[in-house]
KETITI-800951 format. One line per field, with one value per residue (C-alpha): residue number from 1; residue in one letter; x, y, z. Coordinates in Angstrom, 2 decimals, decimal comma. Layout:
<nodes>
resi: [NUM_...]
resn: [a_...]
x: [X_...]
y: [Y_...]
z: [Z_...]
</nodes>
This chain:
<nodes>
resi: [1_2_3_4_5_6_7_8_9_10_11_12_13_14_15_16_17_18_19_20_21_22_23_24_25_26_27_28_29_30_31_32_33_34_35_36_37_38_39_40_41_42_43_44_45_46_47_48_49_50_51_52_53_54_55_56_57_58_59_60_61_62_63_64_65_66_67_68_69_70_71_72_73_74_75_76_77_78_79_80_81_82_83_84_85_86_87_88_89_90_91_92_93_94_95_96_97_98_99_100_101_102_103_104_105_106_107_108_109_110_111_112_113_114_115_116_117_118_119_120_121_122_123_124_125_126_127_128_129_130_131_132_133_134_135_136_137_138_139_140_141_142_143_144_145_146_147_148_149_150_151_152_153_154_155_156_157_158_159_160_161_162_163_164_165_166_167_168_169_170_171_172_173_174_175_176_177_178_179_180_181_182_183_184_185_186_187_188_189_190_191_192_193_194_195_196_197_198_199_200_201_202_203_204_205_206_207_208_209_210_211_212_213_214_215_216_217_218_219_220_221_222_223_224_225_226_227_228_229_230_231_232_233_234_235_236_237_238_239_240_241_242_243_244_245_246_247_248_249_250_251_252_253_254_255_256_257_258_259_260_261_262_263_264_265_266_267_268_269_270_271_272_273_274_275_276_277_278_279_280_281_282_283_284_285_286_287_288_289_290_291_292_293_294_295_296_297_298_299]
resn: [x_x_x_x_x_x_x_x_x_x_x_x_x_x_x_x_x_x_x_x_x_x_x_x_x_x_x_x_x_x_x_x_x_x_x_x_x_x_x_x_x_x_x_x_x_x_x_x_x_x_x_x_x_x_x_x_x_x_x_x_x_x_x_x_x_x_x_x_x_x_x_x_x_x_x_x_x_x_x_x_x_x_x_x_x_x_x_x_x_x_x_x_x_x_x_x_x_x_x_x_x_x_x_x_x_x_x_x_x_x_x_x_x_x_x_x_x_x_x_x_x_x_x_x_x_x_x_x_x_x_x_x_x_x_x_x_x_x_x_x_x_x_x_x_x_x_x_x_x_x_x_x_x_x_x_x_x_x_x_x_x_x_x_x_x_x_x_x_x_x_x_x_x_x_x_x_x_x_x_x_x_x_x_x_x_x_x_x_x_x_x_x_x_x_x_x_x_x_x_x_x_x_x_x_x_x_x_x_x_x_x_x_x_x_x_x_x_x_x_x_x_x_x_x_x_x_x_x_x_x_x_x_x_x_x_x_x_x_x_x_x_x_x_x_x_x_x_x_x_x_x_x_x_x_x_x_x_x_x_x_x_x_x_x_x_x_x_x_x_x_x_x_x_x_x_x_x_x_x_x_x_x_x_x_x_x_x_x_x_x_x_x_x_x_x_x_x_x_x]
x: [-13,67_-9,83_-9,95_-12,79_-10,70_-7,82_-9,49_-10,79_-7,46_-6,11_-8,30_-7,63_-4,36_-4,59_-6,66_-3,48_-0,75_-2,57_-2,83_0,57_1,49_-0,18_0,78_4,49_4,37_6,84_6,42_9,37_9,10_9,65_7,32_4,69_5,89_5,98_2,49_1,00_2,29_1,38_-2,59_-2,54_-1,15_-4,47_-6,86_-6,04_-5,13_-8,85_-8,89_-5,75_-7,05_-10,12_-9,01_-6,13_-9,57_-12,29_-11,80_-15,08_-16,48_-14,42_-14,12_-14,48_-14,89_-12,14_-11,66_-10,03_-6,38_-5,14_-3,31_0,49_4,18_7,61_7,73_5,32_5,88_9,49_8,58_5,96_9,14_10,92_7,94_7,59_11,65_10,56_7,79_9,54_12,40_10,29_7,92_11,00_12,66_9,19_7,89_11,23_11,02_7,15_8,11_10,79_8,98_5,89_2,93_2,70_6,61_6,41_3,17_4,65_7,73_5,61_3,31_6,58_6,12_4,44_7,35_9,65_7,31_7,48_11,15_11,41_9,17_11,13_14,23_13,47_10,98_12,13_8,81_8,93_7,48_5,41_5,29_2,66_4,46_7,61_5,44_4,35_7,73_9,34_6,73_7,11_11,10_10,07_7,68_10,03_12,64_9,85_8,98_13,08_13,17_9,37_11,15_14,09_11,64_11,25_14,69_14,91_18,22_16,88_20,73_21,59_18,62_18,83_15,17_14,33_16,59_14,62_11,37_13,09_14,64_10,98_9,71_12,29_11,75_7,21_8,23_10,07_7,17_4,59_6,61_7,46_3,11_2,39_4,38_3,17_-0,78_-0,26_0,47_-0,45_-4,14_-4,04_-5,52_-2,73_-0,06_-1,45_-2,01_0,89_3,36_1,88_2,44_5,71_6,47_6,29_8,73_11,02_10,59_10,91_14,90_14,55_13,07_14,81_18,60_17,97_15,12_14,50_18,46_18,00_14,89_15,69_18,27_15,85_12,07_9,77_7,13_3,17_0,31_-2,33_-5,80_-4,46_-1,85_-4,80_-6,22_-2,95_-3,38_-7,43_-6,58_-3,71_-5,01_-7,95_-6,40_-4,08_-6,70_-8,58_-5,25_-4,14_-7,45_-7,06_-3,54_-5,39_-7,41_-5,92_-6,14_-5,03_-2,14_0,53_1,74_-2,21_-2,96_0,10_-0,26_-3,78_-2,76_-0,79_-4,00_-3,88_-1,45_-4,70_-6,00_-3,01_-2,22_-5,39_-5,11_-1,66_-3,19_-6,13_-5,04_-1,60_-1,45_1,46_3,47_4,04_0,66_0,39_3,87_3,20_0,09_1,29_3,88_1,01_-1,08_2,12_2,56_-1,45_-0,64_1,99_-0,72_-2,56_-0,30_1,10_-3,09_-3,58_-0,06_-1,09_-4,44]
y: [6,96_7,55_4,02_5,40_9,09_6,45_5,00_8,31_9,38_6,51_6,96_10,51_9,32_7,22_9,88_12,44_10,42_9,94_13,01_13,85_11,70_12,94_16,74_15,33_13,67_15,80_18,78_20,18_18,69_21,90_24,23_21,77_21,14_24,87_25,38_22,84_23,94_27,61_26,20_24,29_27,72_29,05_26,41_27,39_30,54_31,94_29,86_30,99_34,93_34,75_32,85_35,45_38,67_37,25_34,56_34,04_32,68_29,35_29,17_26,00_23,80_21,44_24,48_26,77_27,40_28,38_31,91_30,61_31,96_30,95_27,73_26,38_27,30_25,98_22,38_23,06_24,55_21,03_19,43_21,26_20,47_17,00_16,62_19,18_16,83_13,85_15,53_16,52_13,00_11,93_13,97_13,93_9,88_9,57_11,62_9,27_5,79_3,55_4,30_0,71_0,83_4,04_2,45_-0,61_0,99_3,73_1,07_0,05_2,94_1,57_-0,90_1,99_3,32_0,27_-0,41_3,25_3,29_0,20_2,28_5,38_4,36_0,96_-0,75_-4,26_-6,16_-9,22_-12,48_-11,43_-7,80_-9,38_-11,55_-8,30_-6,85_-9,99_-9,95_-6,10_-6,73_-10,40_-8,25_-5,04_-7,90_-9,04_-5,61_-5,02_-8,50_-6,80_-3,25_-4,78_-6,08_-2,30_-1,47_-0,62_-1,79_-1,34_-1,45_1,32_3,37_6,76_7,55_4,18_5,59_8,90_7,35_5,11_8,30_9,82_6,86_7,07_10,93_9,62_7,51_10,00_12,35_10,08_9,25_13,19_13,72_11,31_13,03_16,57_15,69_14,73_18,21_20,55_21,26_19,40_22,36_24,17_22,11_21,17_25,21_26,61_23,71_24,40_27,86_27,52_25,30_28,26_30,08_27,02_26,54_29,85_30,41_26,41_27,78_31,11_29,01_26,08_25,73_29,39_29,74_26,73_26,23_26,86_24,26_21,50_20,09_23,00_23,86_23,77_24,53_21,61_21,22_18,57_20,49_22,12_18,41_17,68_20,13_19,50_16,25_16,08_18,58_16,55_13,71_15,07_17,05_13,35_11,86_14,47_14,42_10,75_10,91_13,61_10,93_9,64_6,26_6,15_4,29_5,62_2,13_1,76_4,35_4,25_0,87_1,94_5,09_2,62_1,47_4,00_1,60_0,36_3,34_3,95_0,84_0,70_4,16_3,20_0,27_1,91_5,41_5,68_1,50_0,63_-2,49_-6,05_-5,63_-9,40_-9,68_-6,65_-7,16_-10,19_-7,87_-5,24_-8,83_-9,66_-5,88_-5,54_-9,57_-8,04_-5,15_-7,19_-9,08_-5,22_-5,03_-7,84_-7,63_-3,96_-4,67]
z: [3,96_3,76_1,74_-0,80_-1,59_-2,12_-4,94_-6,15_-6,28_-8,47_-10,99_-11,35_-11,63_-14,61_-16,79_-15,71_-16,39_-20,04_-20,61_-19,86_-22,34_-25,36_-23,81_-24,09_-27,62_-29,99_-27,14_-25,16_-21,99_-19,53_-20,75_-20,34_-16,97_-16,09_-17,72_-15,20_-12,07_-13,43_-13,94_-10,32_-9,17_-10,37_-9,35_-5,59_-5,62_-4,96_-1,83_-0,93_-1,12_0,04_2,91_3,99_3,35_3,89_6,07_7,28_3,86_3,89_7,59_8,71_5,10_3,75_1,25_3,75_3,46_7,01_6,92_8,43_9,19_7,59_10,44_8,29_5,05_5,12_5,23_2,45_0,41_0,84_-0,38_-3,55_-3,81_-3,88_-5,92_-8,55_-8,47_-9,15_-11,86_-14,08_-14,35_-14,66_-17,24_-19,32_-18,78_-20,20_-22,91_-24,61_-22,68_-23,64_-21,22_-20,85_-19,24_-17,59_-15,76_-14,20_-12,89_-11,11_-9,69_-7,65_-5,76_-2,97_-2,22_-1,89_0,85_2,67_2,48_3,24_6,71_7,35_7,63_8,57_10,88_12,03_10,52_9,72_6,84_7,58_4,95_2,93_2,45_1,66_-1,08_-2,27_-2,40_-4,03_-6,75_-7,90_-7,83_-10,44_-12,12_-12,76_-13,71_-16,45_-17,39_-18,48_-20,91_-22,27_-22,94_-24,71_-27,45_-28,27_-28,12_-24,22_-21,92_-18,22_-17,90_-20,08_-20,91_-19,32_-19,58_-17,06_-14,83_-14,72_-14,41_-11,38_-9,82_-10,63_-8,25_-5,73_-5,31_-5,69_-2,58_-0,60_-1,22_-0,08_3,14_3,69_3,12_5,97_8,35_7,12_7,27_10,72_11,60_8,88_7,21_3,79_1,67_3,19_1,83_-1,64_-2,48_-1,32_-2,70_-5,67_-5,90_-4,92_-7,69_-9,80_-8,48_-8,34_-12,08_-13,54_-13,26_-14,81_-17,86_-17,98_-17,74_-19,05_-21,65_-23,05_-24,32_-26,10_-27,65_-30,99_-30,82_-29,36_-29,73_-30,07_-27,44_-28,43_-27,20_-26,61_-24,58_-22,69_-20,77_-19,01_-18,22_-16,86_-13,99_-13,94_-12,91_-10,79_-8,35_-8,30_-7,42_-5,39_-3,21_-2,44_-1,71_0,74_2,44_2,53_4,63_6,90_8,92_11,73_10,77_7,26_6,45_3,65_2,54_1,91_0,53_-2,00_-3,03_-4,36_-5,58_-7,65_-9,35_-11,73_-14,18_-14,93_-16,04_-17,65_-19,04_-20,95_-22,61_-23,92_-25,45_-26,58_-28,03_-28,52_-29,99_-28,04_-28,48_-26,71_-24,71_-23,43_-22,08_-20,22_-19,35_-17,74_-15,90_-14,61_-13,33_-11,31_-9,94_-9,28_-7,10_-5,41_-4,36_-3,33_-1,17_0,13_1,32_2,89_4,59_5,90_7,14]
</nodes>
C-alpha cells in the first residue's frame, strides 16, 4: 500500500511543480511562496479545530490531528525550517530555470537520501545502488553540457545552485520525515508544519520583499497559486502516510517520488515549448535508469 500512495504522490508532484511554474512566470517569487503556505494553512486548519473541540468527530480516522505539547511541536518547527529553506531556493530557482532542468536536478534527490542514510546512519550501498548513484551523477553531468545550449554554466549559474541547495535541503527533509513518522501521527506533522510556515514567512515578506517591491518584479494574482497548494498537500498527505507504515522504506519511497520529472518534463515540453527536448530527454532516460537501479538495489 505504502508503494501505491508513493506513486500517488509523484504524480501529484508533477501537476504541482507545473503549476508552480506558470504561478512564477514574470511573478515575484515570495508572495507566491507566502500565498501557498497561507492556502495549505487553510486546507488543515478545520482538522486541526475540530480535532482540539470536538474531538470525537475525527477520532480515530487518518484525518485526526492529535491535540500535543511543545515536546512535540519543536521538532515539527525544525521541519518547517527545512522545508521553508528548501521551497525558497526552489521556488526562486524554477522561476529563472527551464522545467525541463529544474526536473532532472530534483530527480537526484533520492541519491542524496541514500548517501545521506549512508552517513548518518551507517547504511551501505550495494552494486546496483551504486549503478544508480553513478548514473544520476553521468546524467546531472549531461544535463550541465544540455543547459549550456540555453545559456546555463552549472559552474557559474546561481539559480542551479539554488535548485541544488533546494535538493540538498528536499533530501534532508525526507531523511528528517522518516525519523519523525516513526514516532509522530502524520496528519499531525503535515498540518501543523504547515501552519507554522506562516509564521516563519511573514517577517520574510515584511523585511525583505514588501520594502522593495516597487523596485523589483511585481506580484500578481493567478488561479494557479491556489493549485499550487491543492496539490502539494495532496501529495504530501499520501507521501506522509506512505512513510507512516512500518515497512516503508525512504530511499523507496523518494526515488519514486522522483517520478514526477515525468510529469514535469512533459508539461515543459508541452505548454511552456521549452528548448533542447531530446538531449534532455536523453538525460531524464538516464536519471529514470538510475531509479531503477536505486529499486532494485533497495528491494
Amino acid at each position: 500500500m505504502w508503494l501505491l500512495l508513493a506513486f500517488l504522490s509523484a504524480a501529484l508532484l508533477g501537476f504541482y511543480d507545473a503549476f508552480k511554474k506558470r504561478s512564477l512566470r514574470d511573478n515575484a517569487v515570495l508572495p507566491v511562496l507566502f500565498l501557498n503556505t497561507i492556502f495549505s494553512s487553510l486546507i488543515f486548519l478545520p482538522f486541526i479545530l475540530i480535532s482540539a473541540f470536538v474531538p470525537s468527530a475525527l477520532r480515530g480516522t487518518m484525518l485526526e490531528v492529535p491535540v500535543v505539547g511543545w515536546e512535540v511541536h519543536k521538532y515539527i518547527i525544525i521541519k518547517s525550517f527545512i522545508v521553508l529553506s528548501s521551497w525558497i531556493f526552489g521556488y526562486f530557482g524554477m522561476k529563472h530555470l527551464p522545467l525541463t532542468i529544474v526536473g532532472p536536478i530534483n530527480a537526484t534527490r533520492p541519491v542524496m537520501v541514500l548517501v545521506g542514510a549512508m552517513l548518518m546512519f551507517g547504511e551501505r550501498l550495494n552494486l546496483y545502488q551504486w549503478m544508480g548513484v553513478m548514473l544520476a551523477v553521468l546524467s546531472f553531468f549531461m544535463l550541465s553540457r544540455s543547459g549550456k545550449k540555453e545559456g546555463i554554466d552549472f559552474k557559474h549559474d546561481k539559480w542551479i545552485l539554488f535548485i541544488v541547495f533546494a535538493a540538498i535541503t528536499g533530501a534532508v527533509s525526507g531523511l528528517y520525515d522518516k525519523y519523525l513518522m516513526k514516532q509522530l501521527n502524520p496528519m499531525l506533522v503535515q498540518s501543523w508544519y504547515n501552519v507554522y510556515q506562516v509564521f516563519i514567512m511573514c517577517p520574510i515578506i515584511l523585511l525583505l520583499w514588501y520594502p522593495k517591491r516597487k523596485e523589483s518584479t511585481p506580484f500578481h494574482w493567478n488561479w494557479t497559486i491556489i493549485c499550487i497548494s491543492v496539490f502539494l498537500c495532496s501529495a504530501d498527505f499520501a507521501y506522509f502516510y506512505a512513510l507512516s507504515y512500518q515497512d516503508s522504506m525512504i530511499s523507496i519511497v523518494s526515488m519514486v517520488r522522483r517520478g514526477s520529472v515525468i510529469v514535469s518534463f512533459l508539461f515543459g515540453a508541452l505548454f511552456f515549448r521549452e528548448k533542447n527536448l531530446k538531449s534532455k530527454a536523453v538525460d531524464l532516460i538516464l536519471v529514470l535508469i538510475g531509479m531503477l537501479f536505486l529499486y532494485l538495489g533497495s528491494r
